[in-house]
PyMOL Python script that loads the backbone (N, CA, C, O; Angstrom):
from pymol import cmd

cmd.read_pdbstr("""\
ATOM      1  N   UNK A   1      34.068  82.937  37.009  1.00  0.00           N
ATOM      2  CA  UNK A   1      33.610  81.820  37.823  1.00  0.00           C
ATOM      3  C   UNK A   1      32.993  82.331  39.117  1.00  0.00           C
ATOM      4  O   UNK A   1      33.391  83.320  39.732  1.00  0.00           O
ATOM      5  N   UNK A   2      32.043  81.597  39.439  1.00  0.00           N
ATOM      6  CA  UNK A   2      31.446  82.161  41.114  1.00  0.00           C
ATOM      7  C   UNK A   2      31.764  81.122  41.828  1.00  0.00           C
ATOM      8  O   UNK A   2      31.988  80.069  41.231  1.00  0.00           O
ATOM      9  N   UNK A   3      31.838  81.161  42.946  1.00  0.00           N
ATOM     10  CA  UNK A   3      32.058  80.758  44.336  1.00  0.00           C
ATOM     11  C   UNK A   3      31.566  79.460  44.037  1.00  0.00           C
ATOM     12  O   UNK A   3      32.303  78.628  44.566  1.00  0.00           O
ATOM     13  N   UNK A   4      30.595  78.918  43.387  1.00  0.00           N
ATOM     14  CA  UNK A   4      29.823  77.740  43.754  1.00  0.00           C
ATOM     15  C   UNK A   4      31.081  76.561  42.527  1.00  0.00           C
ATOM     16  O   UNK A   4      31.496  75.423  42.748  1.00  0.00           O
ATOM     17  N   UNK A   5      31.284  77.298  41.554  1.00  0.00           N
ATOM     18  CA  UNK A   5      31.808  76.492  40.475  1.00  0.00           C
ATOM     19  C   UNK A   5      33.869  76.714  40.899  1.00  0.00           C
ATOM     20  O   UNK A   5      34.623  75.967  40.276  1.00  0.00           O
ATOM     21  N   UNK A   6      34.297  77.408  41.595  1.00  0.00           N
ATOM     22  CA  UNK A   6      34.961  77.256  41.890  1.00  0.00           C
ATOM     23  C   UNK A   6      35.957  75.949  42.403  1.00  0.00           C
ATOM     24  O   UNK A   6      35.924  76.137  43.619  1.00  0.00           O
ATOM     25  N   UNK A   7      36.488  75.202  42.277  1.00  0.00           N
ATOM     26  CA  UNK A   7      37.164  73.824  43.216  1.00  0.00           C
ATOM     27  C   UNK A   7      38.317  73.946  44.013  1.00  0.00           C
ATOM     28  O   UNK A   7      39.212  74.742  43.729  1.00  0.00           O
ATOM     29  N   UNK A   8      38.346  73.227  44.966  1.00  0.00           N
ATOM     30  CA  UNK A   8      39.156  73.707  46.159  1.00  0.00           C
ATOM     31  C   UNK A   8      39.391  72.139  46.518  1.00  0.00           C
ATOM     32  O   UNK A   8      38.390  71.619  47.011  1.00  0.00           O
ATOM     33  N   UNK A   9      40.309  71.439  46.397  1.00  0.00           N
ATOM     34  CA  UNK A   9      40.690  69.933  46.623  1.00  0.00           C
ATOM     35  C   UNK A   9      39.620  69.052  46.167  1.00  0.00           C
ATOM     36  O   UNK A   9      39.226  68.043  46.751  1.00  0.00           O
ATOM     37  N   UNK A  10      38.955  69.788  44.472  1.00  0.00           N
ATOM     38  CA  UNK A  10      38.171  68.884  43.620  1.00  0.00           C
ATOM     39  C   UNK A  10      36.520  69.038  44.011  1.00  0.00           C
ATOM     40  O   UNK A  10      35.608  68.415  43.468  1.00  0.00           O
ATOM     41  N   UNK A  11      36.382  70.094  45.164  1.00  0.00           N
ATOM     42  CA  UNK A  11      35.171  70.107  45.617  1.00  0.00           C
ATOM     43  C   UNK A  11      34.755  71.869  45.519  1.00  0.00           C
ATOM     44  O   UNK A  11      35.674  72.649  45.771  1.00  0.00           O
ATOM     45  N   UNK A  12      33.573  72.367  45.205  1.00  0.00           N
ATOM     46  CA  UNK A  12      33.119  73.818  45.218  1.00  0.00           C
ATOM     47  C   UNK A  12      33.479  73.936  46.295  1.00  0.00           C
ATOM     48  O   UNK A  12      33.186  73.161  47.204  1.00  0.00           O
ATOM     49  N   UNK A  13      34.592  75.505  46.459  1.00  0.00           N
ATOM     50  CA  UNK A  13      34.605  75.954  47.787  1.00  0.00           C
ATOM     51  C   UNK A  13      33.475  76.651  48.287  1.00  0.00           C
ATOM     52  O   UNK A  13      33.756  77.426  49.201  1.00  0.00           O
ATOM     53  N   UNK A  14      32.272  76.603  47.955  1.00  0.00           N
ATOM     54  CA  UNK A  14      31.311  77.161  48.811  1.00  0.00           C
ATOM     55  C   UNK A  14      30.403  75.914  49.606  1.00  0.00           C
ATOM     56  O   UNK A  14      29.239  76.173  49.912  1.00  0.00           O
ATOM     57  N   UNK A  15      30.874  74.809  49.866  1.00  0.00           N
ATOM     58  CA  UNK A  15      30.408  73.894  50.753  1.00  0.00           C
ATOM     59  C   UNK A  15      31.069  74.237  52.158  1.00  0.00           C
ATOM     60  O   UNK A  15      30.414  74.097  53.191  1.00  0.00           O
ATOM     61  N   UNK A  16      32.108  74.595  52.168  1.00  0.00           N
ATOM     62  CA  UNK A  16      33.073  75.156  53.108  1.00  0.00           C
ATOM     63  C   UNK A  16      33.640  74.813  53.702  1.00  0.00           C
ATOM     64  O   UNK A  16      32.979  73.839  54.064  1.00  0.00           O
ATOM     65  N   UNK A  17      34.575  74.770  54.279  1.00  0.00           N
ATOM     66  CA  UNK A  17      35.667  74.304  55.156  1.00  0.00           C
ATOM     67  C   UNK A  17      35.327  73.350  55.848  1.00  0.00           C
ATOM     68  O   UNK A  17      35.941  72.382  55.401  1.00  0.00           O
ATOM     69  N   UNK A  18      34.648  73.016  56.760  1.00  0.00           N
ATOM     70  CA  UNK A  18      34.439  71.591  57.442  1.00  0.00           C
ATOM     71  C   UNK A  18      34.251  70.475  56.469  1.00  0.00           C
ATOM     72  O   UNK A  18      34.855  69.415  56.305  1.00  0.00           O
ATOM     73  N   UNK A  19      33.238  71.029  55.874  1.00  0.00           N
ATOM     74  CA  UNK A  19      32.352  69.844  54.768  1.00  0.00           C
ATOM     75  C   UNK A  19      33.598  69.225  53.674  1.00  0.00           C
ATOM     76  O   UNK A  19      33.622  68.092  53.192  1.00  0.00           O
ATOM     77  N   UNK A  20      34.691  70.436  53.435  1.00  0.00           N
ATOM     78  CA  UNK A  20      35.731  69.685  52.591  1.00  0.00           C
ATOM     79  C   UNK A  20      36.531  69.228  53.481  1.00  0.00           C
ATOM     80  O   UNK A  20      37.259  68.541  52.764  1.00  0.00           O
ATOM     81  N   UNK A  21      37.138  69.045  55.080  1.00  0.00           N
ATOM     82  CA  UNK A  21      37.661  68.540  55.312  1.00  0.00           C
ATOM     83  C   UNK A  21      37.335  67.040  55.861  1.00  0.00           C
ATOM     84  O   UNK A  21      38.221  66.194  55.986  1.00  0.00           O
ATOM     85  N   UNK A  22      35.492  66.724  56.282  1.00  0.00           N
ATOM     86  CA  UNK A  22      34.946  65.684  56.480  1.00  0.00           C
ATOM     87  C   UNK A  22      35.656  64.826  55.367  1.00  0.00           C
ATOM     88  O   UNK A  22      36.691  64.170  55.490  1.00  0.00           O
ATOM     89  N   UNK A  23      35.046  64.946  54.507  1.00  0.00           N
ATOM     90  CA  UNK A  23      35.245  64.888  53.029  1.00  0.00           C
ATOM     91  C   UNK A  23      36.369  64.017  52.749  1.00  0.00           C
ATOM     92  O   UNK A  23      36.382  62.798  52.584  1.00  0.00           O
ATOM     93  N   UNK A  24      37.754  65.262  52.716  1.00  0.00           N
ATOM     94  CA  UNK A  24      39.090  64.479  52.852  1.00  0.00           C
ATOM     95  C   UNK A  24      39.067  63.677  53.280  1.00  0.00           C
ATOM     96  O   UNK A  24      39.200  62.623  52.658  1.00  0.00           O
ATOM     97  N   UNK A  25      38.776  63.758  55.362  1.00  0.00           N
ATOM     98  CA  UNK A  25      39.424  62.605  55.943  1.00  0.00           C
ATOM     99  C   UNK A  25      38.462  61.470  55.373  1.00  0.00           C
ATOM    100  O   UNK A  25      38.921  60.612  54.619  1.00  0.00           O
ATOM    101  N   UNK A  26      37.175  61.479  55.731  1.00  0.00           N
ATOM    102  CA  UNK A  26      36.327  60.259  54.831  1.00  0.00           C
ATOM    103  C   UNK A  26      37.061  59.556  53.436  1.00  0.00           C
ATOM    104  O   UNK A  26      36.482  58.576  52.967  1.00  0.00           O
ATOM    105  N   UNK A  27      38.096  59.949  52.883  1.00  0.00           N
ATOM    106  CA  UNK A  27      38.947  59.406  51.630  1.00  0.00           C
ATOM    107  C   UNK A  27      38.492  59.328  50.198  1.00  0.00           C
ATOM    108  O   UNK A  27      38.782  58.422  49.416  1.00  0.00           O
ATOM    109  N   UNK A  28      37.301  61.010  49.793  1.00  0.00           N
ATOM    110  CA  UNK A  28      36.706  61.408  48.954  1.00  0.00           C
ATOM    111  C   UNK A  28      37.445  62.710  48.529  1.00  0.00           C
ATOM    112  O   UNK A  28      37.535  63.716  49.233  1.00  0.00           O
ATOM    113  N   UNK A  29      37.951  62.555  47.305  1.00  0.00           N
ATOM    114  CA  UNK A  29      39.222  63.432  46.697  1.00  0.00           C
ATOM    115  C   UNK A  29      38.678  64.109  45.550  1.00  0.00           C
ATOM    116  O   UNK A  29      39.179  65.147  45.117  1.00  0.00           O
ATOM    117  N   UNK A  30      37.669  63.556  45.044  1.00  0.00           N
ATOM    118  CA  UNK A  30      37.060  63.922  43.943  1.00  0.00           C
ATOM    119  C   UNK A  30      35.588  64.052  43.649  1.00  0.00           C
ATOM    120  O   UNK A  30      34.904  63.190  44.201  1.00  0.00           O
ATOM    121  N   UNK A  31      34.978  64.877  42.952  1.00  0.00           N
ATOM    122  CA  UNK A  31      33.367  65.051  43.153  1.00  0.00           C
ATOM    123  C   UNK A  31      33.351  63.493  42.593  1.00  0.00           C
ATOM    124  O   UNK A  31      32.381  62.990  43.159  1.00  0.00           O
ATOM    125  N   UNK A  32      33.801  62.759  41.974  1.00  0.00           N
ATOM    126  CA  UNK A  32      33.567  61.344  41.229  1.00  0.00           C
ATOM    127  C   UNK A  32      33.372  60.325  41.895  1.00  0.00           C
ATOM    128  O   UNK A  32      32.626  59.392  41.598  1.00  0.00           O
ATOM    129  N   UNK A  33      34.466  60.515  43.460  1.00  0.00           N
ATOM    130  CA  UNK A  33      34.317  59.406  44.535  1.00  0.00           C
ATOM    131  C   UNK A  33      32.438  59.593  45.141  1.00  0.00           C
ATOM    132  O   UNK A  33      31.832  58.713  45.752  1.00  0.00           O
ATOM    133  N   UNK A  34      31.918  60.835  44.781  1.00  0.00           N
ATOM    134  CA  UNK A  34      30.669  61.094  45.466  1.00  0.00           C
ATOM    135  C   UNK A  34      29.692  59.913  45.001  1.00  0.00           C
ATOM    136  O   UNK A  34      28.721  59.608  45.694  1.00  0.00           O
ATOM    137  N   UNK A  35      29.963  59.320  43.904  1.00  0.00           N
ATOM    138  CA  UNK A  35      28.865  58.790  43.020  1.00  0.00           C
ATOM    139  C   UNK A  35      29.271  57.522  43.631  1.00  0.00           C
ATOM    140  O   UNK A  35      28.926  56.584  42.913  1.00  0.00           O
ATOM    141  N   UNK A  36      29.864  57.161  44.667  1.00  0.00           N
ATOM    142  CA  UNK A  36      29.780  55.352  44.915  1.00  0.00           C
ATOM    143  C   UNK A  36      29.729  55.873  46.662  1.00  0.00           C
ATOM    144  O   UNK A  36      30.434  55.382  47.543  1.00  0.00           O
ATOM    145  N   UNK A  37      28.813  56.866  46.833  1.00  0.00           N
ATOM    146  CA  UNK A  37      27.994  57.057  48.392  1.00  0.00           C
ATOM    147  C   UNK A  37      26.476  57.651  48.154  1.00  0.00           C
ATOM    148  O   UNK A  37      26.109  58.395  47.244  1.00  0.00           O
ATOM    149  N   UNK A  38      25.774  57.157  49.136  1.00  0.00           N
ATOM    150  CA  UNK A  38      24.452  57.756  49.390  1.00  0.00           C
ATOM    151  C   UNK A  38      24.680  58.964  50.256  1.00  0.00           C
ATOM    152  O   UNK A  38      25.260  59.140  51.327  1.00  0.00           O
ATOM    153  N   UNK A  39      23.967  59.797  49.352  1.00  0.00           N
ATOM    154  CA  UNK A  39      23.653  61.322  50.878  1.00  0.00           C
ATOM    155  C   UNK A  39      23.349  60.955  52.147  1.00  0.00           C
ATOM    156  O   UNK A  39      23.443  61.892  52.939  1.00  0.00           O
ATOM    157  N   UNK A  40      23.040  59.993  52.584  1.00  0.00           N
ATOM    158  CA  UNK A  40      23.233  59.602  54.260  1.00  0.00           C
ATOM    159  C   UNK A  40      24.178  59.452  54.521  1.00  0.00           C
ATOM    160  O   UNK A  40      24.459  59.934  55.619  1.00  0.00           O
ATOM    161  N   UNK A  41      25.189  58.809  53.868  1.00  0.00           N
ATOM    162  CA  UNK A  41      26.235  58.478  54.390  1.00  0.00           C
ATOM    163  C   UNK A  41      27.006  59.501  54.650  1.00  0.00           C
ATOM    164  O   UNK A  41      27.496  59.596  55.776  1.00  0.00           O
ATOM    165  N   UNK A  42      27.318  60.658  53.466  1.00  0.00           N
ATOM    166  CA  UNK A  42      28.114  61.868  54.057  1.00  0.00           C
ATOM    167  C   UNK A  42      27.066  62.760  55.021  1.00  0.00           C
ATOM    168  O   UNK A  42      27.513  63.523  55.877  1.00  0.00           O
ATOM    169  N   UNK A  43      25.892  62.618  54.835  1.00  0.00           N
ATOM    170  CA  UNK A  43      25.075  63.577  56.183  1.00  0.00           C
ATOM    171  C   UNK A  43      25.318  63.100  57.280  1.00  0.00           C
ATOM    172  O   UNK A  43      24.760  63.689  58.206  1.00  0.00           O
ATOM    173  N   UNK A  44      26.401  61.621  57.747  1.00  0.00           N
ATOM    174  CA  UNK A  44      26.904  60.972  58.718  1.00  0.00           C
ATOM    175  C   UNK A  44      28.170  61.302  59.099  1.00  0.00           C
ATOM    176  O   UNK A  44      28.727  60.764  60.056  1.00  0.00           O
ATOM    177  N   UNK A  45      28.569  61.981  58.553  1.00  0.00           N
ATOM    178  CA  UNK A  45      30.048  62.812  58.562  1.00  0.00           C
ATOM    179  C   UNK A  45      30.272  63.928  59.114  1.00  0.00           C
ATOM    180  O   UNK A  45      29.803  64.913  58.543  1.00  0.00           O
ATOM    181  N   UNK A  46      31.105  64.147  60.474  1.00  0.00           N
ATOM    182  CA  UNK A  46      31.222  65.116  61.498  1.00  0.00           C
ATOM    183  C   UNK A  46      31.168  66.410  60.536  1.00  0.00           C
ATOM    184  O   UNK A  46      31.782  66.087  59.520  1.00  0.00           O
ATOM    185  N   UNK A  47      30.911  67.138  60.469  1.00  0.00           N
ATOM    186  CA  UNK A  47      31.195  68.669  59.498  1.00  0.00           C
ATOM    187  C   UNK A  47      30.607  68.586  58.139  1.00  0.00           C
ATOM    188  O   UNK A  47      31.130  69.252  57.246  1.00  0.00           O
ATOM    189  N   UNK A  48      29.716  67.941  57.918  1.00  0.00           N
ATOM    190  CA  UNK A  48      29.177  67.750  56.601  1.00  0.00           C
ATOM    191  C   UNK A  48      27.413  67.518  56.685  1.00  0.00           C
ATOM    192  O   UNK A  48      26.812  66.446  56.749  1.00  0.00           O
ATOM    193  N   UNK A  49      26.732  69.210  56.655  1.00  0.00           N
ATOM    194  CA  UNK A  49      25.469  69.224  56.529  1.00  0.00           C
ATOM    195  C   UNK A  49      24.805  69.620  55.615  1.00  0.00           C
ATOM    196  O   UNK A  49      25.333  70.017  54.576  1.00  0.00           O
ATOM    197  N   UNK A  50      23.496  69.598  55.798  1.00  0.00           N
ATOM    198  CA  UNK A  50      22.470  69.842  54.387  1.00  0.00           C
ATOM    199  C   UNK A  50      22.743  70.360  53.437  1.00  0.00           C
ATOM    200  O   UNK A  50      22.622  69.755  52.372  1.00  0.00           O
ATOM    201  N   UNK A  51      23.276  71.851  53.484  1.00  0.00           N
ATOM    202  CA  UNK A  51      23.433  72.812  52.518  1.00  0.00           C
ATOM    203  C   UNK A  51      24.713  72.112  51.961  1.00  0.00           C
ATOM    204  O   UNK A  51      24.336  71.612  50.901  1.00  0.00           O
ATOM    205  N   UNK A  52      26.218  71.781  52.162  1.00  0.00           N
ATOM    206  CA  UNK A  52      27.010  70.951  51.551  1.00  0.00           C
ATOM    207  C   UNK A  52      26.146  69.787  50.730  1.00  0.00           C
ATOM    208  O   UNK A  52      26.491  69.623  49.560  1.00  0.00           O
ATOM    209  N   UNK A  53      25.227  69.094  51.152  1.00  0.00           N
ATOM    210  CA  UNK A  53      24.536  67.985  50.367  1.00  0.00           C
ATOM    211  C   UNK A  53      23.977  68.802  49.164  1.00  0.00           C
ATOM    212  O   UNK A  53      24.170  68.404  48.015  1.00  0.00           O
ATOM    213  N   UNK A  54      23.377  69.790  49.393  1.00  0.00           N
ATOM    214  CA  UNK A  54      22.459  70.646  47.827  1.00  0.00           C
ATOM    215  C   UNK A  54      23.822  70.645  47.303  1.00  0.00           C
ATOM    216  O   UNK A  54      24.283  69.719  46.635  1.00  0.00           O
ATOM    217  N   UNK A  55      24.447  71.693  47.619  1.00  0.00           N
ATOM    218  CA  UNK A  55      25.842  72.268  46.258  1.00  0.00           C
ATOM    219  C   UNK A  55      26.034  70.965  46.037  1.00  0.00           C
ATOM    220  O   UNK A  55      25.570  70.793  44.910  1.00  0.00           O
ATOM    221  N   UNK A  56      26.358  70.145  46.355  1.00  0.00           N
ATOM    222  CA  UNK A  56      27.088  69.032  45.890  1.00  0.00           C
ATOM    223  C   UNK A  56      26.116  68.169  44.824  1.00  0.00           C
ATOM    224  O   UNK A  56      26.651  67.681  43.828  1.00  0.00           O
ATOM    225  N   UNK A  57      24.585  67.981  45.069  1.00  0.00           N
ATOM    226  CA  UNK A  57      24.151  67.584  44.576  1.00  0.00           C
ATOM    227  C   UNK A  57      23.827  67.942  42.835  1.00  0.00           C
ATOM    228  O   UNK A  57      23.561  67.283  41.830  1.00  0.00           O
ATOM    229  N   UNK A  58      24.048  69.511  43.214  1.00  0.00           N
ATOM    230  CA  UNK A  58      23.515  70.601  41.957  1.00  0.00           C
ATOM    231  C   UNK A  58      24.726  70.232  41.144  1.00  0.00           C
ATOM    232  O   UNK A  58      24.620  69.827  39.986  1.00  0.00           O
ATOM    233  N   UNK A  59      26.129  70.407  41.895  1.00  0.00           N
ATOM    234  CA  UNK A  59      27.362  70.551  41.348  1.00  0.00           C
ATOM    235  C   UNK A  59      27.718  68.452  40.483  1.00  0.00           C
ATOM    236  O   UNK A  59      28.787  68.306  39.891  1.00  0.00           O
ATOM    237  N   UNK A  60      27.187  67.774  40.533  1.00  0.00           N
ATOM    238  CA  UNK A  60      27.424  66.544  40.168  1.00  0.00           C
ATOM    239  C   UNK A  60      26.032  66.304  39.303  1.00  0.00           C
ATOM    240  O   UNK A  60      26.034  65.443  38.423  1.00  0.00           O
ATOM    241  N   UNK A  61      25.010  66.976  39.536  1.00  0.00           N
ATOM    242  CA  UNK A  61      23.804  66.714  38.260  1.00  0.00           C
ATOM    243  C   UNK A  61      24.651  67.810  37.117  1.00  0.00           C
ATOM    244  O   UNK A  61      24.947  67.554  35.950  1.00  0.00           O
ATOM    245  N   UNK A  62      24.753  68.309  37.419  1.00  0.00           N
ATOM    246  CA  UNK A  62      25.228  69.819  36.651  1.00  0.00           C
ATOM    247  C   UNK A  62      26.505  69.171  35.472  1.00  0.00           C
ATOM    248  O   UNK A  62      26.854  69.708  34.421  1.00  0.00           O
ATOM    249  N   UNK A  63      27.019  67.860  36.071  1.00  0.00           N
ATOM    250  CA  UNK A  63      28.307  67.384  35.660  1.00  0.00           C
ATOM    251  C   UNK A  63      27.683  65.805  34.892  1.00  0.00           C
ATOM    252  O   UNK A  63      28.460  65.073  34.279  1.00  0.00           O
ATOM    253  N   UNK A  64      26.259  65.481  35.048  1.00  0.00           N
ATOM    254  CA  UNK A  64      25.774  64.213  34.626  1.00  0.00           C
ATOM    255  C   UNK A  64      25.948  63.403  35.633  1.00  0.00           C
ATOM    256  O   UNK A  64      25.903  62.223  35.286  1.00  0.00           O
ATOM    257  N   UNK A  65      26.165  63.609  36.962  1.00  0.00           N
ATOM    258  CA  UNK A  65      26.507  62.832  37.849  1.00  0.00           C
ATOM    259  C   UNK A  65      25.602  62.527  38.533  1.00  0.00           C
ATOM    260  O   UNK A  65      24.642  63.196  38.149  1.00  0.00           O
ATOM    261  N   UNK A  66      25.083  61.372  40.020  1.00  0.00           N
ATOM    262  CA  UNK A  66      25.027  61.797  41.083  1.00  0.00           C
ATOM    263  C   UNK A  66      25.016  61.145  41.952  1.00  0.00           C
ATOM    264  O   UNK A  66      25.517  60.150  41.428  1.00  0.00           O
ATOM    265  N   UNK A  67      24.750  60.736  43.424  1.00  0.00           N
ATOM    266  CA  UNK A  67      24.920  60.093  43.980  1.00  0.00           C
ATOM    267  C   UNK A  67      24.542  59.100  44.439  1.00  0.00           C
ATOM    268  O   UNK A  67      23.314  59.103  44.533  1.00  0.00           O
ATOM    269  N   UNK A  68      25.177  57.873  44.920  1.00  0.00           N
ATOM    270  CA  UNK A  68      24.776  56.297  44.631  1.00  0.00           C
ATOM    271  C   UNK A  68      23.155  56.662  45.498  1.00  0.00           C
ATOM    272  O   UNK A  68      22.917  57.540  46.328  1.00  0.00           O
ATOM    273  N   UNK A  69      22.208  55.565  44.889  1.00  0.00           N
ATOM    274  CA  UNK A  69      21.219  55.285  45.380  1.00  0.00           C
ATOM    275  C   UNK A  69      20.989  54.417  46.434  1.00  0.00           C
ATOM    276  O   UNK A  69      19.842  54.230  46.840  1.00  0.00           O
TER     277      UNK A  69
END
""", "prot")
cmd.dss("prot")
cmd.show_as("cartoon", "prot")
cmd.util.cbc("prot")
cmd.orient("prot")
């Protein structure tokens, strides 16, 4: 496994430490909760920038997923 496919409280640990703890406190536990938010909304989230938005995005198409429109 590499770094990107790795999960760390349901999220790739290579978004990194802030971006998973925005995350948490925001009350998103699972890449699954991602799919009922728009990428603005977490790019509105103290510790949660661009590069967290790609992995995440790659990591939930990658899964058939992605995020609300």
């Amino acid at each position: 496994m590499t770094d990107n496919t790795e999960m760390e409280h349901g999220f790739p640990r290579s978004i990194g430490k802030p971006a998973q703890r925005a995350l948490l406190a925001a009350g998103y536990h699972r890449l699954q909760d991602l799919t009922s938010v728009t990428e603005q909304e977490l790019l509105n989230l103290h510790g949660f920038g661009p590069k967290a938005l790609g992995i995440l995005r790659e990591t939930l198409a990658a899964q058939g997923m992605r995020f609300k429109s």
